[in-house]
N, C-alpha and C positions, 0 to 999 in steps of 0.2 A: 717159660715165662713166669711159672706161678714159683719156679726154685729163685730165681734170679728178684724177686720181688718181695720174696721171705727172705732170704739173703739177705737183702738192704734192710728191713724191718730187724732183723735181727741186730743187725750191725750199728743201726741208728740208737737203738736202746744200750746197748752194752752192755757190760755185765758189772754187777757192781763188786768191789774191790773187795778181798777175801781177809778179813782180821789178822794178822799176826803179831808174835811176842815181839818184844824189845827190853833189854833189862839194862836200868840207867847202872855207868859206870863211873860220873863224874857229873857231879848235880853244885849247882852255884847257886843259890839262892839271893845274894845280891846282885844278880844281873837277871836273873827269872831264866837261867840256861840251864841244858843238861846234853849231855853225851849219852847215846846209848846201844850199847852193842844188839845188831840184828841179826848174827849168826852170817855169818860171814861178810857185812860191814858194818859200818858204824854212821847212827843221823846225830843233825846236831839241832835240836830244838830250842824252842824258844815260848814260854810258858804264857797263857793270855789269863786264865781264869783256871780256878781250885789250888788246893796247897801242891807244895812240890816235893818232887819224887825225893824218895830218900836213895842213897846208895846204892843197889842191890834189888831195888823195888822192880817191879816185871810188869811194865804196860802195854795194852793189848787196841789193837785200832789198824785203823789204815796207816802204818808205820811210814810208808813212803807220800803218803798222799799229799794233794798241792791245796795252798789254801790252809784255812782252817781245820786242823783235825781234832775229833775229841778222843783220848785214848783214856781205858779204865783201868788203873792202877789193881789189878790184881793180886798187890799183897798185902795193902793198907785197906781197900777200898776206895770208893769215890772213883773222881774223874777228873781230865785235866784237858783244857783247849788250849791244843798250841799249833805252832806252825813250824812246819818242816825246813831251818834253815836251808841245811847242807849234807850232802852225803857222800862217803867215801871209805876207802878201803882199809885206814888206819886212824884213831883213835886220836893218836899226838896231833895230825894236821887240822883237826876241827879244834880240840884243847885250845891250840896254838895263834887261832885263827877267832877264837872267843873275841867278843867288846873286851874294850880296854879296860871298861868299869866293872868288870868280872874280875873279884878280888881274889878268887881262886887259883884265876889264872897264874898268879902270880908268886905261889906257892909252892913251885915246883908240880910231880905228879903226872 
């Protein structure tokens, strides 16, 4: 009884979500989007508050997480609250899949 009672206590609490990198590989600043490879896929964000990521920049956070997430730009500094559009296994189908008003998109790339 006392396993099966910690069991649920345990399981009601969860565990909380483990930080990982993601390094933007395609950042739009006129639509507040960015692309970024998570080692073997790729999210497609969407920026709420701080400046935005540059190219190459490596942000650190609950990469996958729902909701609001804040990730820390680990190679400018600062922070950035965005939300986790989309996720998937190639790079082109989220690009591709961008707001229309993302003038990057339209760039080729």
């Amino acid at each position: 009884m006392r396993r099966a009672l910690l069991s649920l206590i345990l399981a009601m609490i969860g565990v909380p979500a483990l930080a990982a990198d993601a390094k933007a590989i395609w950042v739009d600043p006129s639509c507040r989007c960015f692309v970024a490879d998570l080692g073997g896929e790729f999210g497609f964000y969407t920026w709420r508050s701080g400046e935005p990521p540059n190219d190459g920049d490596v942000m650190q956070g609950n990469v996958t997480g729902e909701g609001l997430v804040e990730l820390v730009n680990k190679t400018t500094g600062g922070s950035n609250t965005v939300i986790v559009m989309a996720l998937s296994p190639t790079a082109h189908s989220l690009i591709h899949s961008s707001p229309a008003d993302c003038k990057r998109r339209w760039q080729g790339k």
